[in-house]
Residue frames relative to the residue before (quaternion, step in Angstrom):
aa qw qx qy qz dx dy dz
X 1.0000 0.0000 0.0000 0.0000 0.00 0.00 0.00
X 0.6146 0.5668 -0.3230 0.4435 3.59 1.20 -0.96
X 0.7573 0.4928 -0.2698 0.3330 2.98 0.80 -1.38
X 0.5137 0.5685 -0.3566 0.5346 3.75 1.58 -0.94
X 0.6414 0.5032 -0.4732 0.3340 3.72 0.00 -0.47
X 0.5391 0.6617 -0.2750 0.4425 3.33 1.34 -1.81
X 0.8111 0.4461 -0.1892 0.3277 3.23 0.50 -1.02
X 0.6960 0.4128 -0.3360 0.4820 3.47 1.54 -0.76
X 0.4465 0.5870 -0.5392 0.4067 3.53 1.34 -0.43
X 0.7690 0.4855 -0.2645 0.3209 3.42 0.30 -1.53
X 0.5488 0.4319 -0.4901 0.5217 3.72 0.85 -0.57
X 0.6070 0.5286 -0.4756 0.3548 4.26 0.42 -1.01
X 0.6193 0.4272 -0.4097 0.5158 3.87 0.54 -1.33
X 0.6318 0.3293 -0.4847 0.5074 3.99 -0.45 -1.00
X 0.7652 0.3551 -0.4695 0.2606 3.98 -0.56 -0.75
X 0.6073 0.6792 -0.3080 0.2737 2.99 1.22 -0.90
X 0.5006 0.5091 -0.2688 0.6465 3.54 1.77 -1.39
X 0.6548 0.4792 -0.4643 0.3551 3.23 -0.21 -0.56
X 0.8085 0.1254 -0.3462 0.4590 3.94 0.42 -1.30
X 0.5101 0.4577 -0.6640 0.2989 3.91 0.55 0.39
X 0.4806 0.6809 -0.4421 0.3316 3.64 0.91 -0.78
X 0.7800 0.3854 -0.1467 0.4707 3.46 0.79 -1.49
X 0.4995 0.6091 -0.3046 0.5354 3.65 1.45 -0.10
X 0.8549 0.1947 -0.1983 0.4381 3.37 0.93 -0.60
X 0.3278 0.6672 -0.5963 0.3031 3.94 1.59 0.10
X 0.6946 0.3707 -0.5725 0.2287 3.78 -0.43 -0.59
X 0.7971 0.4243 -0.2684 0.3356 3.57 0.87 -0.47
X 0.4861 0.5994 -0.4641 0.4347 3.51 1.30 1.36
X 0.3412 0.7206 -0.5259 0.2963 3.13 1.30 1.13
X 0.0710 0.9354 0.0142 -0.3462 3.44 -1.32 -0.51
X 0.7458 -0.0775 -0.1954 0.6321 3.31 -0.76 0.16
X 0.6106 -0.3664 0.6033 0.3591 3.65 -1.83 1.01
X 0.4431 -0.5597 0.6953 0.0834 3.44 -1.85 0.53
X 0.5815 -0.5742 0.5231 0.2420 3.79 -1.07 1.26
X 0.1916 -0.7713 0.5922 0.1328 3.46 -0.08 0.51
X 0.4623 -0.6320 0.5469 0.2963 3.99 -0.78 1.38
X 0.5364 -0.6358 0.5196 0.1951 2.67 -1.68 1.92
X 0.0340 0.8217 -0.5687 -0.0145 4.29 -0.02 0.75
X 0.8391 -0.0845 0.0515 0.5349 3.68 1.07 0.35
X 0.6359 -0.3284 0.3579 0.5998 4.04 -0.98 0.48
X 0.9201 0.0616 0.0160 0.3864 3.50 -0.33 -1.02
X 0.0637 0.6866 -0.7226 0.0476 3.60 -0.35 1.25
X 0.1957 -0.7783 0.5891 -0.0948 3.00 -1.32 1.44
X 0.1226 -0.9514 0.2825 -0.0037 3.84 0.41 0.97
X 0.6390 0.4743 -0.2220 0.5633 3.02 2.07 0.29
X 0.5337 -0.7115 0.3826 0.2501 3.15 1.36 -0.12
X 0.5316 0.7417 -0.3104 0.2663 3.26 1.34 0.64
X 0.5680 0.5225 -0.3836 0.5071 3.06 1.71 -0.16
X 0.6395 -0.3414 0.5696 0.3873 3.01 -1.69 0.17
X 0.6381 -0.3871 0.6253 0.2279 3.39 -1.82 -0.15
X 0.7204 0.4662 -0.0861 0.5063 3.29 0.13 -2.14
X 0.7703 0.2657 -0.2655 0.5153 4.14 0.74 -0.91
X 0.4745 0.6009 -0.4591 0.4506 4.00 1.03 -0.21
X 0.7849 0.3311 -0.1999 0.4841 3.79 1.18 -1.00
X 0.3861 0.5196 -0.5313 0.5465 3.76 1.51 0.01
X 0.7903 0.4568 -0.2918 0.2858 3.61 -0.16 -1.32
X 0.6920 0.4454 -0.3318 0.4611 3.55 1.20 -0.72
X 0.4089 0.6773 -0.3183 0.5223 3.58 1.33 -0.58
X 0.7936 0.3596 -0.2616 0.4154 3.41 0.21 -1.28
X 0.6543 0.6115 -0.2988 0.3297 3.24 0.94 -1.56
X 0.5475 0.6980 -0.1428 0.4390 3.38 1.37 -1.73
X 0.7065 0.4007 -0.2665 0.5189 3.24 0.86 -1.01
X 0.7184 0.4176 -0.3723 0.4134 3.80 0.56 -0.91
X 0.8000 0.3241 -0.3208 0.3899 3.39 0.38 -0.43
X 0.2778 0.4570 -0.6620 0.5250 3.63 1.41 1.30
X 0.8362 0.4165 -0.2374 0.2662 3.46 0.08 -1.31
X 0.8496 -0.0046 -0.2128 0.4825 3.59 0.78 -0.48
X 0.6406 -0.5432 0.2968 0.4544 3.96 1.09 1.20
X 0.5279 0.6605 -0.4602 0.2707 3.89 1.14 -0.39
X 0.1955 -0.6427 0.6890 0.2720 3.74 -1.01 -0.22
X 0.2538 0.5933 -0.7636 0.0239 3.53 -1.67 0.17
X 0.1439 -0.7731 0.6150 -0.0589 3.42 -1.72 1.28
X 0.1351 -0.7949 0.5253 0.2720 3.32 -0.68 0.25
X 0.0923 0.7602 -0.6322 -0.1177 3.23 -1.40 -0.34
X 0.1781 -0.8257 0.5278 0.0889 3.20 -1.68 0.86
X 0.2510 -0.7619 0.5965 0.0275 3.43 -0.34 1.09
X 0.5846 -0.4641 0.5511 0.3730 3.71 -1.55 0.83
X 0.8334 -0.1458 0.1885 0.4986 3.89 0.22 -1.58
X 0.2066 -0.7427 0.5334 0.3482 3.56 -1.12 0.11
X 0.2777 0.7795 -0.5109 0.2328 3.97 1.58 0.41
X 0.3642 -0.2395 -0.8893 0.1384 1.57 -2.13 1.55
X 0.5251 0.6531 -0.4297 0.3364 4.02 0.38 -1.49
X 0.4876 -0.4915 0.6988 0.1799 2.94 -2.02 1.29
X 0.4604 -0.6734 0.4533 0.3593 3.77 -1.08 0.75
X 0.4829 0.5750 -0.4802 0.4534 4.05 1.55 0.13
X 0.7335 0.4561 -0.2182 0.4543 3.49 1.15 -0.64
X 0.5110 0.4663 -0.4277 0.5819 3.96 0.97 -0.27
X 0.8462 0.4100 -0.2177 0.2616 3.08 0.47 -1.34
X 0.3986 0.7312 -0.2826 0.4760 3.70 1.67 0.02
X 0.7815 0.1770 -0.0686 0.5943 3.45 1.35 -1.22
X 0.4688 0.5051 -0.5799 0.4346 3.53 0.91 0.75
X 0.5808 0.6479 -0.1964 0.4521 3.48 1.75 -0.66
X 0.5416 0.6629 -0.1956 0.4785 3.19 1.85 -0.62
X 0.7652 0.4407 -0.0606 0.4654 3.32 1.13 -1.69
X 0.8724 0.2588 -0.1367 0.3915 3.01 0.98 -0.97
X 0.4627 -0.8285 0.3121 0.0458 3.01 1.75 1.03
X 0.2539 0.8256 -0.4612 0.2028 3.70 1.42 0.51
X 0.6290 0.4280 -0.3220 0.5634 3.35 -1.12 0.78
X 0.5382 -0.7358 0.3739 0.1708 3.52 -1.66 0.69
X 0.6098 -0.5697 0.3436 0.4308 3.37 -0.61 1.19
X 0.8154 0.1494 0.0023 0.5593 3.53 -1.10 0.51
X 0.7196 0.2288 -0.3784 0.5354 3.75 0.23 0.51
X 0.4070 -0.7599 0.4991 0.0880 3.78 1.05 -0.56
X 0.5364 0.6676 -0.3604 0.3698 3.68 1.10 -0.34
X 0.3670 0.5902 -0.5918 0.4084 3.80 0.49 1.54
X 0.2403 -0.6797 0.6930 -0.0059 2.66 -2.14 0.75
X 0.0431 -0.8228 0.5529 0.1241 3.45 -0.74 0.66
X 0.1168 -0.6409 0.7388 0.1726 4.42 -0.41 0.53
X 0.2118 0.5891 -0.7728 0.1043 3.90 -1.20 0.88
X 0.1270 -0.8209 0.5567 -0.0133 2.45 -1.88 1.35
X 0.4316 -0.7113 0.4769 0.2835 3.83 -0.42 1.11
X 0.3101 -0.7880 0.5116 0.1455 3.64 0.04 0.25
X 0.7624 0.4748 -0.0739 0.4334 3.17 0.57 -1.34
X 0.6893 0.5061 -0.1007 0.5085 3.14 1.52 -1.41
X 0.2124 -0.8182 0.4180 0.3328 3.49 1.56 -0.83
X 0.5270 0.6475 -0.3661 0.4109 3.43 1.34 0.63
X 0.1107 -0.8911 0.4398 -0.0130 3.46 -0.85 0.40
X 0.1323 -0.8179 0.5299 0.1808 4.12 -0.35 0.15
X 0.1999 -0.5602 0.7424 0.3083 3.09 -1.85 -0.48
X 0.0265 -0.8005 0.5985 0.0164 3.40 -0.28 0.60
X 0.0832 0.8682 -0.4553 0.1791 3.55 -0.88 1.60
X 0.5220 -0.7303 0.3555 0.2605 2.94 -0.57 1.82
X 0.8467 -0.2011 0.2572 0.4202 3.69 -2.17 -0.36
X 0.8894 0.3385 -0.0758 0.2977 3.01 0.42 -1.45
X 0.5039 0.5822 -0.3663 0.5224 3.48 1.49 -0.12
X 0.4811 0.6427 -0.5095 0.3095 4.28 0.96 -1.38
X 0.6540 0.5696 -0.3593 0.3444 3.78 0.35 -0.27
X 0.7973 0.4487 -0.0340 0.4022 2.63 0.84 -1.36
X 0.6212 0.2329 0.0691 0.7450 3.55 1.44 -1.56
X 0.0079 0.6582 -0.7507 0.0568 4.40 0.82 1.07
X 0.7119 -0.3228 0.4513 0.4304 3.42 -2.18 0.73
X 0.7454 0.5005 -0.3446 0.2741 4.04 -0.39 -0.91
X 0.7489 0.3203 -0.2580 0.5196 3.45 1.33 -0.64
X 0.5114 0.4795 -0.4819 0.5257 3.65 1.22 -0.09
X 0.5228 0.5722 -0.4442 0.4493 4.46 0.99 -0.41
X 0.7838 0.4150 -0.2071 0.4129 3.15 0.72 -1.42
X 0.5696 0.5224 -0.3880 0.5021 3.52 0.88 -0.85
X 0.7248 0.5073 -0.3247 0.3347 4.14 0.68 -0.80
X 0.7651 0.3202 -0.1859 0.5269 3.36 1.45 -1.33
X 0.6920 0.4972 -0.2991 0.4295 3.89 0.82 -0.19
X 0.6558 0.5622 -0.0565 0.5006 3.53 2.03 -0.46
X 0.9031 0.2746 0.1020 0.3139 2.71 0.52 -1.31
X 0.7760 0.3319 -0.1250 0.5217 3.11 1.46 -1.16
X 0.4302 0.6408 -0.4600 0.4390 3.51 1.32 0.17
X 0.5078 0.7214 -0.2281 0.4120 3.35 1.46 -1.34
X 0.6177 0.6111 -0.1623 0.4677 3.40 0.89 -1.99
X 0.8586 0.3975 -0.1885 0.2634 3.11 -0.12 -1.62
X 0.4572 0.6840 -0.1631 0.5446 3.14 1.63 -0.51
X 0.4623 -0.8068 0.3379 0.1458 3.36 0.54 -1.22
X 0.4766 0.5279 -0.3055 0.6331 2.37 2.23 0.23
X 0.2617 -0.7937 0.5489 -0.0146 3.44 -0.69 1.35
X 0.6057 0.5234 -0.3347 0.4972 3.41 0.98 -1.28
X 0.7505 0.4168 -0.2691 0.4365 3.42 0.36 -1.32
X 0.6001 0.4181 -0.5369 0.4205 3.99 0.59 -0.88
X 0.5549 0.6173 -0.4314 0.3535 3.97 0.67 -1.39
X 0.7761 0.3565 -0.0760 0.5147 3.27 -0.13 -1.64
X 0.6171 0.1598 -0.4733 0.6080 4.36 0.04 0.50
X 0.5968 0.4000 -0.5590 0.4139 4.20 0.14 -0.04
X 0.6367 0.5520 -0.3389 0.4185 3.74 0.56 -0.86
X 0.6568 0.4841 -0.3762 0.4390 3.76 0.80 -0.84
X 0.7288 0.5664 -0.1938 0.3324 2.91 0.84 -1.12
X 0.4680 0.6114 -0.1860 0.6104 3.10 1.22 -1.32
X 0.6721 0.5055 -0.2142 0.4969 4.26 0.67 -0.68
X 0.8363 0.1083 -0.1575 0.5138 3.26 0.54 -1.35
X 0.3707 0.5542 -0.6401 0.3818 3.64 0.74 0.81
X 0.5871 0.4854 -0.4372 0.4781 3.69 0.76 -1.19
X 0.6912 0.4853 -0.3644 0.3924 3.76 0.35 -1.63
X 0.5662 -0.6282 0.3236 0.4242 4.20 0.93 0.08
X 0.0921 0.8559 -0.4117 0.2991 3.37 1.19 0.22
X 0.0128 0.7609 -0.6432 -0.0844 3.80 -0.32 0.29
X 0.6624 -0.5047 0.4649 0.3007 3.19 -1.58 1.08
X 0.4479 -0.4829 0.6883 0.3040 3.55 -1.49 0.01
X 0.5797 -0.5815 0.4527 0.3477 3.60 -1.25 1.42
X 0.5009 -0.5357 0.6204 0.2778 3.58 -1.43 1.11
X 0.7555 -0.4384 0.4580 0.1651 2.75 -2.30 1.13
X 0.3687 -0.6188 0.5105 0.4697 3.81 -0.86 -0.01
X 0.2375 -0.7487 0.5425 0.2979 3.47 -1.25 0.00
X 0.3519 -0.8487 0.3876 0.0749 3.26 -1.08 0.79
X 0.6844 0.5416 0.0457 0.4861 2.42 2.03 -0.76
X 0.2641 -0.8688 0.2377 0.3448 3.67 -0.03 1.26
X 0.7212 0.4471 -0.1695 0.5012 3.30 1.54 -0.04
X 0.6015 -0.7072 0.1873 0.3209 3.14 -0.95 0.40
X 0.5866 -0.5413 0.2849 0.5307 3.77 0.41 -0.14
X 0.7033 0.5206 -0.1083 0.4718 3.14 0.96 -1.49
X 0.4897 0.6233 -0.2119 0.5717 3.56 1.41 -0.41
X 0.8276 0.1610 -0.2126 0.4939 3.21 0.30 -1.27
X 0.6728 0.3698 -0.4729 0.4324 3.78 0.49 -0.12
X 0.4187 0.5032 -0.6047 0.4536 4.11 0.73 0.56
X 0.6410 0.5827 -0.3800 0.3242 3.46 0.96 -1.50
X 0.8613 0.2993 -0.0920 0.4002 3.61 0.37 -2.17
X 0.3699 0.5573 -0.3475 0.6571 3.73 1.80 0.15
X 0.6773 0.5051 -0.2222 0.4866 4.10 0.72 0.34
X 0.6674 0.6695 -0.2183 0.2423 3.31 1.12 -1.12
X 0.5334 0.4657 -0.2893 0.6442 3.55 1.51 -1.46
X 0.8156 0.3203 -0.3752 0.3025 3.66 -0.38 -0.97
X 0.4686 0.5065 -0.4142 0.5936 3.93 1.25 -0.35
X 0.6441 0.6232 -0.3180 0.3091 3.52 0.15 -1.04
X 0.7776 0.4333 -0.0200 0.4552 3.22 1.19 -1.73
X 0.6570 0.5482 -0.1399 0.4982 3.00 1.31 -1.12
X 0.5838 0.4471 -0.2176 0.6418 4.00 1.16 -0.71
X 0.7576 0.3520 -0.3769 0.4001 3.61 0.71 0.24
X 0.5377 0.4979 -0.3486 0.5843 3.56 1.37 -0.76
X 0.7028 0.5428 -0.3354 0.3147 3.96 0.36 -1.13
X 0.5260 0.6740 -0.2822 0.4353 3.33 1.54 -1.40
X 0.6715 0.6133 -0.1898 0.3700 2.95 0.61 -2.31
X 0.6974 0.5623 -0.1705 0.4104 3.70 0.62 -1.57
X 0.8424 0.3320 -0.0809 0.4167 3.52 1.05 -1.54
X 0.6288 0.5991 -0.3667 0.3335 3.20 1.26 -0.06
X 0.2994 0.7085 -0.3819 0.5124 3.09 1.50 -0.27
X 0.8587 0.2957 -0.1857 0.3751 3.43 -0.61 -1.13
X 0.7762 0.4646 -0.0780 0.4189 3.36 1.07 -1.36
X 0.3276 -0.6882 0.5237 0.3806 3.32 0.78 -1.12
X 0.7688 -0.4148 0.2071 0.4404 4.04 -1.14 0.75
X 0.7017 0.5696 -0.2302 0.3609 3.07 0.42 -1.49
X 0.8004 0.3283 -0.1142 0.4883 3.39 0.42 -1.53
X 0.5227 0.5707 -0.3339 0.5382 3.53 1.04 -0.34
X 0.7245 0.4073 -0.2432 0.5001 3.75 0.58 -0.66
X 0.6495 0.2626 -0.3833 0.6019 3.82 0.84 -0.74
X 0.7237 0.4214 -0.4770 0.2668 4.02 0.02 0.11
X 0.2394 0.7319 -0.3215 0.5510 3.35 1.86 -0.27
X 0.7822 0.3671 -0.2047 0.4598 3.65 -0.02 -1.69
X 0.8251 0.4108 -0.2033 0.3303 3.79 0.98 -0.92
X 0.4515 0.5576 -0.3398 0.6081 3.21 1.98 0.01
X 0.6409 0.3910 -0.4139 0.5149 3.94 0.50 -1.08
X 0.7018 0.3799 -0.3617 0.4821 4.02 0.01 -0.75
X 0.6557 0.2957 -0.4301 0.5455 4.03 0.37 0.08
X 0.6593 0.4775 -0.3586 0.4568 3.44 0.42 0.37
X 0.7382 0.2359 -0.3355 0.5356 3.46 0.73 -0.54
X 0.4636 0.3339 -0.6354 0.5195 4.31 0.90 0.41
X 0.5761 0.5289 -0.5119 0.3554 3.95 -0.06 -0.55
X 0.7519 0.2882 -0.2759 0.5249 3.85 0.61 -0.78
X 0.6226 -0.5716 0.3425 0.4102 4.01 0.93 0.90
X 0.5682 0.5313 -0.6097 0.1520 3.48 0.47 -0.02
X 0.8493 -0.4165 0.2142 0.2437 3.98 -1.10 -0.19
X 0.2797 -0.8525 0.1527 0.4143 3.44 0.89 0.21
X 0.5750 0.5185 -0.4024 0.4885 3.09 1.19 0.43
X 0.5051 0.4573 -0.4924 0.5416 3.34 1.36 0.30
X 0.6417 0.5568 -0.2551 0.4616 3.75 0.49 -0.77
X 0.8088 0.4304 -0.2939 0.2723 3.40 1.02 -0.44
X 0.4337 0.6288 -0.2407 0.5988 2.71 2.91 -0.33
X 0.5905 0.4497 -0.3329 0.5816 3.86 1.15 -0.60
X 0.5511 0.3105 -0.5227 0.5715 4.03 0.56 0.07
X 0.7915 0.3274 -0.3609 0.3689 3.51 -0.87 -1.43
X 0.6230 0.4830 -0.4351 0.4350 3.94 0.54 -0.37
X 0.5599 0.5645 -0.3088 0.5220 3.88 1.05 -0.50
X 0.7575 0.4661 -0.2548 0.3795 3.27 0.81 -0.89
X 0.6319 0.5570 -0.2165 0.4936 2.97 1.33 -0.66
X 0.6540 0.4646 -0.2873 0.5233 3.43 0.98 -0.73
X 0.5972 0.4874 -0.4012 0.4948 3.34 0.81 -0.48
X 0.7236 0.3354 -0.3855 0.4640 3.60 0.31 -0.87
X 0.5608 0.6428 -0.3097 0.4199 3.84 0.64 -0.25
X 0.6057 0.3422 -0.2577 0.6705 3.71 0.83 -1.32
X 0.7630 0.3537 -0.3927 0.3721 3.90 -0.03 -0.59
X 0.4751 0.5179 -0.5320 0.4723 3.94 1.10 0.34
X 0.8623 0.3726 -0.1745 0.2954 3.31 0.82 -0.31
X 0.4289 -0.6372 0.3109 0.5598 3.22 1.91 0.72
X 0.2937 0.6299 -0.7105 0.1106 3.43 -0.58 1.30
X 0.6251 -0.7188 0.1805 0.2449 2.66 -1.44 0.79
X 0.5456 -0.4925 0.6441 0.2119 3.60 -2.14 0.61
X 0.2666 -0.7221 0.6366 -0.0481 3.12 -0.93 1.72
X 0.1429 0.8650 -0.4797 0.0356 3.65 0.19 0.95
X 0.8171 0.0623 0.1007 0.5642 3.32 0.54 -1.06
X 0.4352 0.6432 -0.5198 0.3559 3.85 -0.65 -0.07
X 0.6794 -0.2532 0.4664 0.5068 3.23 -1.80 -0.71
X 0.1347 -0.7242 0.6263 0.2553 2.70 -1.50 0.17
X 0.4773 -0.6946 0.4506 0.2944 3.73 -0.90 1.06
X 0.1257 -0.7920 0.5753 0.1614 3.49 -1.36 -0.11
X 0.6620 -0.5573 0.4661 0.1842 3.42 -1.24 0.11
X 0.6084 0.5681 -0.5520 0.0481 3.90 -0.79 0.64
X 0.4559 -0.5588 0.6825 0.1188 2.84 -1.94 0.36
X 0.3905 -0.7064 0.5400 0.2386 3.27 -1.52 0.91
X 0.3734 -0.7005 0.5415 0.2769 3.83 -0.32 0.28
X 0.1419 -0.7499 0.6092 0.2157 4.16 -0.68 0.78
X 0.2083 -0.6979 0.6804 0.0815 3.04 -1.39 0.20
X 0.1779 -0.7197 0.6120 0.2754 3.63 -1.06 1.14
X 0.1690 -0.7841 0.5822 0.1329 3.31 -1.01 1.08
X 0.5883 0.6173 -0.4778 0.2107 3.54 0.85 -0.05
X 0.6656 -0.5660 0.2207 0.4335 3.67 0.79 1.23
X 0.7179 -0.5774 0.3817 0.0740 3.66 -1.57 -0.14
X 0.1200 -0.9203 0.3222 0.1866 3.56 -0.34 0.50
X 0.2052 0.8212 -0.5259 -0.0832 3.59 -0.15 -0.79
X 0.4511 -0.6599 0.5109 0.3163 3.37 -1.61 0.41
X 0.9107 -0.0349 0.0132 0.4114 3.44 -1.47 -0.10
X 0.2509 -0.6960 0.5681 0.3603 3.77 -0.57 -0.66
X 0.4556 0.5615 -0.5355 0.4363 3.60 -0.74 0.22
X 0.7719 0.4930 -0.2996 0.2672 3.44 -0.05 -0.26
X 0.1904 -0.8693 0.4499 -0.0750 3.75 -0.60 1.10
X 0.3509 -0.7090 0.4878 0.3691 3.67 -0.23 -0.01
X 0.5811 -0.7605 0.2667 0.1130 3.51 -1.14 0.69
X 0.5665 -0.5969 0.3699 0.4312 2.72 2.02 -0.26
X 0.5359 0.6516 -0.4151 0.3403 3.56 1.29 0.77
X 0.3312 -0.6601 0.5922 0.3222 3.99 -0.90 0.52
X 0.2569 -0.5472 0.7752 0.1834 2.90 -2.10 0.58
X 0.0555 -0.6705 0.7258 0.1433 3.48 -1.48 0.08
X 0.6761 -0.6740 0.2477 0.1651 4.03 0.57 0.84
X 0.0977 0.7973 -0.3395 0.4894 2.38 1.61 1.56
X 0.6235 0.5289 -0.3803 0.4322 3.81 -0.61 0.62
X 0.5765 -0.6722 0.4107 0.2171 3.82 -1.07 -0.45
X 0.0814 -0.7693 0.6230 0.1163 3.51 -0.30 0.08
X 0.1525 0.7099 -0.6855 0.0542 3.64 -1.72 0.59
X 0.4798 -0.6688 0.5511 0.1373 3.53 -1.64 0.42
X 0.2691 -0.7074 0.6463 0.0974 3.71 -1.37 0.30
C-alpha cells in the first residue's frame, strides 16, 4: 500500500513538470535580433506606405539639421518572448540615437503583431519628452490613429508631436477621465478570462490528484500568475489572474470538479504569423550619435 502511494505521488510530481514544462515551452524562444539601424525609419513589416517612410525621413532629417536631436522609428512584427520595455531598451543600446554626451534621442517602436508600442527616450530629452507626455502623446495621438487603421497617419502625427514637444510646444489640455481604470488594463484583464478560465480547470484537474484540493488550488493560482507576467502583462494584472485561479479552483472543486488522473493528455498550440509583405527603411547614410538611454519614456496598446 506504501509502496502504491510512492508511486502515485511520484507519477503526480513527473505530470505535474511535465504541464508546467508545457506551460512554459512557448517562452524558450529567442530574443528577436536588433534589426541594423539602415535609415531614420526601418520598417520590417511593411506597414508604411512608401510616400509616408519618405515624409517621415524628410521631416526627421530636417529636425536633427535644425535642432542636433535624433528620433527613429521602427516597426517590428513582435518583440516575444521580450516585454516591448525590454526589446526596446536594447534597440536603444545598439543604435545609440541621439548625441554623445548630450543624449538627446528618441526612439517610436512598434510591435505590430503584439499591438504594443513605446516612446523610448534617452538622458537628455526626460525633460523635455518626461514619461507623462511621451503616455499622453501615445494614447491621445497615436492610438486612436492605430485602431482605425491608419498607421501612416498615427506614425507620422506621433512623430510631429513627439518633435514639437522637444521644439517646447505644450500638449493641448488632456481629455477628462471618466473612467476608473485604464483601458489597456482592462482589456489585458477581460482579454484573459476564457484562457484563465480554461487553463485553472485543466491545471486543477491535473494537480489535484497528486496534491490534494487545497494545495492543488493555491499552486494552480501560482503557476497561472507566472504565466500571465511571462506573457508581459503587468504584475498586478498577473497577480489578479493568480488569486482569481485560486479561487476558482477552490470553488469548481466545492463542486466536484474534475480529477485529471489518467487518460490522454491534451496539449496546447498556436500558429505563429509572419508579416511577409517585405521591409522598409529610409535613406542610408544615417547613424546614431552616440546617445544613452536609461528607460525613460512610455509604452501603450491598441
Amino acid at each position: 500500500m506504501i509502496a502504491t502511494m510512492r508511486a502515485v505521488r511520484a507519477a503526480g510530481l513527473a505530470l505535474l513538470l511535465c504541464v508546467i514544462a508545457a506551460a512554459l515551452a512557448p517562452f524558450a524562444r529567442a530574443e528577436v535580433a536588433v534589426p541594423a539601424l539602415t535609415g531614420r525609419v526601418v520598417d520590417q513589416t511593411g506597414t508604411l506606405s512608401a510616400d509616408a517612410v519618405a515624409r517621415l525621413d524628410q521631416k526627421l532629417k530636417a529636425f536633427e539639421a535644425r535642432k542636433g536631436s535624433q528620433i527613429a522609428v521602427l516597426i517590428v512584427p513582435t518583440t516575444q518572448p521580450e516585454a516591448i520595455e525590454q526589446f526596446s531598451i536594447r534597440v536603444a543600446e545598439i543604435w545609440k540615437i541621439g548625441r554623445n554626451k548630450v543624449d538627446d534621442g528618441a526612439i517610436l517602436l512598434i510591435a505590430k503583431n503584439d499591438r504594443k508600442l513605446r516612446i523610448e527616450v534617452g538622458y537628455g530629452l526626460e525633460g523635455a519628452l518626461p514619461d507623462v507626455t511621451a503616455k499622453r502623446i501615445i494614447d491621445e495621438i497615436i492610438t486612436p490613429k492605430f485602431k482605425a487603421g491608419d498607421f501612416d497617419g498615427g506614425v507620422e502625427a506621433g512623430v510631429d508631436r513627439m518633435i514639437g514637444v522637444i521644439d517646447g510646444e505644450p500638449l493641448p489640455a488632456p481629455q477628462p477621465q471618466h473612467e476608473w481604470s485604464s483601458p489597456e488594463s482592462m482589456d489585458e484583464l477581460t482579454g484573459w478570462a476564457i484562457p484563465l478560465l480554461f487553463g485553472t480547470l485543466v491545471l486543477n484537474g491535473f494537480l489535484k490528484a497528486a496534491l490534494g484540493r487545497v494545495a492543488a488550488s493555491g499552486l494552480t493560482g501560482v503557476i497561472v500568475g507566472a504565466v500571465a507576467m511571462l506573457f508581459g502583462l503587468v504584475w498586478y494584472i498577473a497577480l489578479v489572474a493568480g488569486c482569481a485561479a485560486f479561487l476558482l479552483a477552490l470553488f469548481i472543486d466545492l463542486f466536484g470538479g474534475p480529477t485529471i488522473s489518467s487518460g490522454r493528455r491534451g496539449g496546447w498550440s498556436g500558429g505563429g504569423g509572419a508579416w511577409s509583405s517585405g521591409s522598409g527603411s529610409s535613406g542610408g547614410g544615417f547613424s546614431g550619435g552616440g546617445g544613452s538611454f536609461g528607460g525613460g519614456g512610455a509604452s501603450g496598446n491598441w
